[in-house]
Structure formats: structure tokens, C-alpha cells
C-alpha positions in Angstrom: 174.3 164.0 95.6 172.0 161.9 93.6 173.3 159.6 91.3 171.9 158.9 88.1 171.0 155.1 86.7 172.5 153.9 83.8 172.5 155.2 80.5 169.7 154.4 78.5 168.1 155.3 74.8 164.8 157.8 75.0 161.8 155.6 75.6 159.8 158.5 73.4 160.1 159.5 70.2 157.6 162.4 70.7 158.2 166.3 70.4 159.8 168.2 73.2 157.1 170.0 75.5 158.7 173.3 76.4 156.6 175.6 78.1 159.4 177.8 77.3 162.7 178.7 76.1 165.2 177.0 78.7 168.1 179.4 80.0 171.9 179.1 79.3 173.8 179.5 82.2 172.9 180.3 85.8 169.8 182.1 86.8 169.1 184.2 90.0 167.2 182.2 92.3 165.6 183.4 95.8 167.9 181.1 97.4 171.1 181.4 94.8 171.1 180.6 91.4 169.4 177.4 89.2 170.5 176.4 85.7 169.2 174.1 84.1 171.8 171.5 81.7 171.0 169.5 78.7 172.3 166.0 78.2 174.4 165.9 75.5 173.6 162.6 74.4 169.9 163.0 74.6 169.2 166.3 74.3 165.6 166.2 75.6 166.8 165.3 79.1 167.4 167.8 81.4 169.0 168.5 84.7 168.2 171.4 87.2 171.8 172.5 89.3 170.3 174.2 92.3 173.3 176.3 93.8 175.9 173.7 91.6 173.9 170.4 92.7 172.1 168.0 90.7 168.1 168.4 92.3 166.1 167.0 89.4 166.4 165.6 85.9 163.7 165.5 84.1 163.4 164.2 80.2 161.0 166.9 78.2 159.3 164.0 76.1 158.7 161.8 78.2 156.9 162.5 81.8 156.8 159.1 83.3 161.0 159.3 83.0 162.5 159.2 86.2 166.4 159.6 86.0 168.1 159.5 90.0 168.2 156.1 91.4 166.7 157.1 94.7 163.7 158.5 92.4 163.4 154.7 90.5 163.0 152.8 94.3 160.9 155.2 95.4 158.7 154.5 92.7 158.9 150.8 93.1 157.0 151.5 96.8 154.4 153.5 95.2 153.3 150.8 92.5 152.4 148.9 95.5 149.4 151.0 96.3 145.8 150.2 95.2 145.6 151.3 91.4 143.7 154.5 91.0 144.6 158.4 91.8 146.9 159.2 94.6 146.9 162.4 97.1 150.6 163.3 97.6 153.1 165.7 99.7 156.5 166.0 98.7 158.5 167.8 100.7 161.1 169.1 98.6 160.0 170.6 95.0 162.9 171.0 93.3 161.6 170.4 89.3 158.8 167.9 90.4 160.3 165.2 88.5 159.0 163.1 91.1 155.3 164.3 91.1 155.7 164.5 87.1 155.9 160.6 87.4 153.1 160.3 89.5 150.6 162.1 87.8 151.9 160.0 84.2 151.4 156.7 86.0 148.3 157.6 88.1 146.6 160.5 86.2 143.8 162.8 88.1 145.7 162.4 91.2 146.4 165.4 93.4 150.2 166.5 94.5 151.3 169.5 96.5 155.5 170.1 96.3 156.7 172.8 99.1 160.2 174.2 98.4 161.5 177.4 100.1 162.4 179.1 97.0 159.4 180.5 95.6 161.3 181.8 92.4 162.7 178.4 92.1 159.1 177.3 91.6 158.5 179.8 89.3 160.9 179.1 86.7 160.0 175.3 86.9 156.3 176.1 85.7 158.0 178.3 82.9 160.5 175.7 81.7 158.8 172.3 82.4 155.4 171.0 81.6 154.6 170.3 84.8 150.2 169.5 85.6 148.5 172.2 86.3 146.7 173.5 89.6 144.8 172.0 91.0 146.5 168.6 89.9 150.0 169.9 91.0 150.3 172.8 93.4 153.4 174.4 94.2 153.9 176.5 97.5 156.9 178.4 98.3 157.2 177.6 102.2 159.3 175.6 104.5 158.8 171.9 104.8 158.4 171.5 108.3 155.8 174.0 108.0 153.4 172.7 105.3 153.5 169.2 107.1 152.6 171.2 110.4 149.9 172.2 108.7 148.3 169.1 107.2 145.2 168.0 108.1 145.2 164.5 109.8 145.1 161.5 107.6 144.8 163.8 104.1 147.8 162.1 102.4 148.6 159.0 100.8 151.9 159.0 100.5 154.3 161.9 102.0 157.5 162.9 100.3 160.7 164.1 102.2 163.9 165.0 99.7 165.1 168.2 101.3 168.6 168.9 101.7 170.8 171.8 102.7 174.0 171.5 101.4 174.4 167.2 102.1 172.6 167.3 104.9 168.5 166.8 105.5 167.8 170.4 107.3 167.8 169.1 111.5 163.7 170.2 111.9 163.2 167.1 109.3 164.7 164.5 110.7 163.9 162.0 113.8 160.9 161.2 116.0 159.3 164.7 116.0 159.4 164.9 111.9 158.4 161.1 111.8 155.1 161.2 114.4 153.9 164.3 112.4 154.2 162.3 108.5 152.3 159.6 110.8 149.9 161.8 111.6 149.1 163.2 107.9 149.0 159.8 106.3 146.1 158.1 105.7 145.7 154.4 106.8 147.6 152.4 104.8 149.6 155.4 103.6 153.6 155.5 102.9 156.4 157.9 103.7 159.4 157.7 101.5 162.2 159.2 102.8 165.8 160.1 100.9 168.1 159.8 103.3 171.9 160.8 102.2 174.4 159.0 104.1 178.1 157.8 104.5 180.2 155.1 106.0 178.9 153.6 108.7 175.1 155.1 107.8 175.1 156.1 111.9 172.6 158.6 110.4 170.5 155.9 107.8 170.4 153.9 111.0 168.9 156.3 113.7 166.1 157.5 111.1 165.4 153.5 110.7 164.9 153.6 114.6 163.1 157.2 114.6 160.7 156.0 112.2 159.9 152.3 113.8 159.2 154.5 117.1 156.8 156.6 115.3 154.7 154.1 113.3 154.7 151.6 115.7 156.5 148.8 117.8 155.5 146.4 115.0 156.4 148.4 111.9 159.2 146.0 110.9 157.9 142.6 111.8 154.4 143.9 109.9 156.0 144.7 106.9 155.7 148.1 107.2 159.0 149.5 107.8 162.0 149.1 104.9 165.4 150.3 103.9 166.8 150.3 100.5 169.7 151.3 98.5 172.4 149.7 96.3 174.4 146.9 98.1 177.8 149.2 97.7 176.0 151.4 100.3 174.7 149.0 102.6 178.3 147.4 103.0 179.3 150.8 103.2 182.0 151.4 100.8 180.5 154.1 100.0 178.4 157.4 100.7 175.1 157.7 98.7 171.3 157.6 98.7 169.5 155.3 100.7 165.4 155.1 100.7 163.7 154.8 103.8 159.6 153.5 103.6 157.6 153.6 106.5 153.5 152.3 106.0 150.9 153.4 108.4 149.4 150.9 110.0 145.1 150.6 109.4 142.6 151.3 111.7 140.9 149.1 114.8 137.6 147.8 112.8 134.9 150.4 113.4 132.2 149.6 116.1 128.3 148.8 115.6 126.0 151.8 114.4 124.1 153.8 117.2 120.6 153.1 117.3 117.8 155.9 118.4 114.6 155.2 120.5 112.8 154.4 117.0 115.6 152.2 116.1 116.9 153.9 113.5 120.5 154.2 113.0 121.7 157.6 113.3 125.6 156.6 112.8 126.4 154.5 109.8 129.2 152.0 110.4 131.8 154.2 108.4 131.2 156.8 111.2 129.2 159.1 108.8 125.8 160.3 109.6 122.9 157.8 108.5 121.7 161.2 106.0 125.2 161.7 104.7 125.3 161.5 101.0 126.6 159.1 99.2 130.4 158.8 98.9 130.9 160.5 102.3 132.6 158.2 103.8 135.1 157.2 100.9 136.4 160.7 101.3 137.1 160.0 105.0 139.9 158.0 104.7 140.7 154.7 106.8 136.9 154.5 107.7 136.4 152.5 103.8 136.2 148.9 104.5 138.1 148.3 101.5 141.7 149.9 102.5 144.5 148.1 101.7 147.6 148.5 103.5 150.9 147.4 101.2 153.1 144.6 102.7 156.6 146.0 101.8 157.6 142.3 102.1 155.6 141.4 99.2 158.0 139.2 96.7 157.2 141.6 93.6 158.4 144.8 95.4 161.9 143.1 95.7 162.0 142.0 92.8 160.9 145.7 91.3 164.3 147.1 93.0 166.7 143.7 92.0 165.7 144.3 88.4 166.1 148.2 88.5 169.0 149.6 85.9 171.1 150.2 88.4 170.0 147.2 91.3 169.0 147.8 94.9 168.6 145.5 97.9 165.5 145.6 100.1 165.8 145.6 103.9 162.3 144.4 105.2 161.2 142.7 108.4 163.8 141.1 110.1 167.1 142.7 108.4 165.0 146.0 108.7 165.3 145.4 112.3 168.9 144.1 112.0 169.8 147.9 110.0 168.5 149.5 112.8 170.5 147.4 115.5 171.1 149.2 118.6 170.6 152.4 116.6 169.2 155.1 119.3 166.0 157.3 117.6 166.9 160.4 116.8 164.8 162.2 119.4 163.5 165.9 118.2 160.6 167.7 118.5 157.6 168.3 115.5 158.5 171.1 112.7 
């Protein structure tokens, strides 16, 4: 279950933004029921109980809010991306509190949420003011599915918070699940993981080694490979939510154009035709000579998580490594 960060006044004084009248009580869902509960103390805030469990809270006035703990350091990893609009996947729809954020701190960018109840998603676009199509799109499908289906490097960062019952459904975990949110991220892309876990994290641990296998035998000592959660769950005193980050790594440098007879080039060094228009080759990602890939040992994303309401210890390089330990990969095949 996701736990909430501490208790703190609205940051916005504005109306609420109701796209309609929220329910009392449970409502049938294609999966069981939803039902959506106000905060007593802050009425504008919102949670959505899928089948009796906490899967998003949400605060009506204010759409960069974001409530769960796992939900605040997964936002710290983002921030780390070159400013500007973001194309993401989130496995895992729920109320789109997540994507909500992103689109508040990174308007125009362009978010697709998968969740297998396709009622569930909508009754979010009735109750929430979610973005629109095409800036949010919401499928009804399975997860392992839609990420089957994704185009090589079309995403910048890649979403997984599924759960069935406590448990992340078995088609979404390990090497299989990993290679294929490799495979759909752009260069210099991030998956973020929510990993629910308990005493001794044997689980937190395998998906630490799953992902290293997938994005690379240097993902750790590159910075591109993190664990994070409260320190009461790394010591394991506790069960909870921990965030795994994996980064892809960028692309060999591109060779030299082709040259014709004439001496022309036909091949520009971004790999598009020498006729392509303008702008081509910034929509093909990882061929732009200007993509950055975020360091996840970079001092201000540590300090992002120490200074979080509720504070969260990074796991990067070395102790990433260290997490891991003798931690098999958790060996499965695709979705």
C-alpha cells in the first residue's frame, strides 16, 4: 500500500475543478468497485480506493500535487531530464495523478496510462480534470501488452505502478519486462519502477539485478541504475515502497555521411536523408547530438529525496551494486 507524506496545508487557494459530481460510496467497476474519498481536513484532496486500496490521491485545485511518497521520488528522477515536454508511458492508470503532475510541470508533453479496467478509466475523465487527448490518452488494456507494442525508442520515460492485490502482476517483473522498457526508451530515457516490498526486499533486490542485466553491465557504476526508499525500509523494519530507476545508456556517436559519385551527401550525419526536412532528425530520438543522459549520481537529485516531506535515501553507484549483492535476476520472458 502507498503511504502518504506528511500532512501539509493546500499549496492553492484556487476553486475546485470538478469535471463532475464525485460519488458517495462504492461504484461498479469492470474490475470491482472504485470510490473515491475526501480528506476531511482538506476537502479538495481526494483519494481513489480501487477494490478497498489506496491507488491515487489527487488534490482538485491543485494539479502539480502529488500525495504518495513513492509518487514525490519518482518525481525527483524526472526533474533531472532536459527541461521541455516529455513523451511518457505509465503502466498503471489508476487516477493519473502521476501523469497530472507531469503535464503541470512540463506542459504540451504527451502521456499514454494503460489500466485494465476500462470503466475505471472512464469515471477518472468524469470526476478529475485530467488533460485531454491527445496530451493524456487513456487505454483500457493490459500493461504487458501496450509495452509489447511500443515502438522502439518512442518513450522518455516509462512508468510501471501495477499491482494485483500487493504483488506487481508476474508478466511485469524481471529480465523479460526490463529488456522490453529498454527497448521503448529513448536514449537517455528513465524507467521508474514501484516496487512493493518486505523484510529482507529478496524481491527489491532481484529486480535491482533484473534491471542492471537489461540496461547494461555498467548501469550502476555509470550512474544509471538507483534504488530509493525511506531508510526504515532499506534497514528493513519494515514493508513499503521502494523506487527503482534504471537510465538508458546513449548511443555509439554516429558515423561519417555517405558520399555519391558527385559527392554529394546522400545521408546526413543524424542518419536522415540529405532531402529530409527540417526537424527530421530531432523526432528520431538518440540520433540529436544534443541528448543528455541524466547521471542519477548527480548531488542535486540526492538532495531532492533528503529534503522530501517525508525523506528518502538514494542507492546509486556503488551501494546500488551493494543492494543488489548476490541477488540472482529474476529471469522471465517479454509481456
Amino acid at each position: 500500500m502507498a503511504r502518504r507524506s506528511a500532512r501539509r496545508s493546500p499549496s492553492s487557494s484556487a476553486p475546485l475543478t470538478l469535471t463532475a459530481e464525485l460519488p458517495v460510496g462504492p461504484v461498479p467497476i469492470s474490475t470491482g468497485t472504485a470510490e473515491v474519498v475526501r480528506d476531511p481536513d482538506f476537502p479538495q484532496r481526494v483519494t481513489l480506493h480501487v477494490n478497498g486500496v489506496p491507488s491515487s490521491s489527487l488534490d482538485l485545485s491543485d494539479p502539480g500535487f502529488l500525495d504518495f511518497e513513492y509518487m514525490q521520488q519518482m518525481a525527483a528522477f524526472v526533474a533531472l531530464l532536459p527541461p521541455g515536454p516529455l513523451k511518457v508511458l505509465h503502466l498503471g492508470a489508476a487516477g493519473s495523478a502521476f501523469a497530472r503532475h507531469v503535464e503541470h510541470e512540463r506542459p504540451g508533453s504527451r502521456q499514454l496510462g494503460v489500466d485494465l479496467d476500462a470503466r475505471l478509466l472512464e469515471l477518472v475523465r468524469e470526476w478529475f480534470a485530467l488533460p485531454r487527448s491527445p496530451l493524456l490518452r487513456l487505454r483500457a488494456d493490459d500493461a504487458g501488452r501496450a509495452l509489447a507494442s511500443a515502438r522502439d525508442e518512442s518513450y522518455d520515460v516509462v512508468v510501471r505502478d501495477v499491482f494485483a492485490g500487493d504483488r506487481t502482476p508476474a508478466h511485469l517483473v524481471g529480465t523479460g519486462f526490463a529488456a522490453e522498457a529498454h527497448r521503448v526508451l529513448r536514449p537517455g530515457g528513465v524507467l521508474l519502477v514501484n516496487c512493493a516490498d518486505k523484510p529482507p526486499l529478496t524481491t527489491a533486490r532481484r529486480e535491482v539485478a533484473s534491471l542492471a542485466q537489461a540496461f547494461g553491465p555498467d548501469a550502476a557504476s555509470s550512474g544509471r541504475l538507483a534504488a530509493v526508499a525511506e531508510p526504515a525500509i532499506l534497514k528493513g523494519r519494515r514493508y513499503g515502497n521502494l523506487v527503482l530507476a534504471a537510465v538508458r545508456e546513449l548511443p555509439k556517436s554516429p558515423p561519417p555521411p555517405r558520399h555519391d559519385p558527385t559527392g554529394h551527401d546522400t545521408v546526413r550525419r543524424d542518419g536522415e536523408p540529405h532531402n529530409a526536412p527540417q526537424g527530421a532528425a530531432e523526432a528520431r530520438a538518440g540520433h540529436d547530438d544534443d541528448v543528455v543522459r541524466p547521471d542519477l549520481r548527480e548531488a542535486r537529485l540526492g538532495r531532492a529525496l533528503r529534503t522530501l516531506a517525508v525523506p528518502a535515501t538514494l542507492l546509486v553507484g556503488d551501494d546500488a551494486t551493494a543492494f543488489a549483492g548476490t541477488a540472482a535476476p529474476l529471469e522471465t520472458a517479454a509481456p
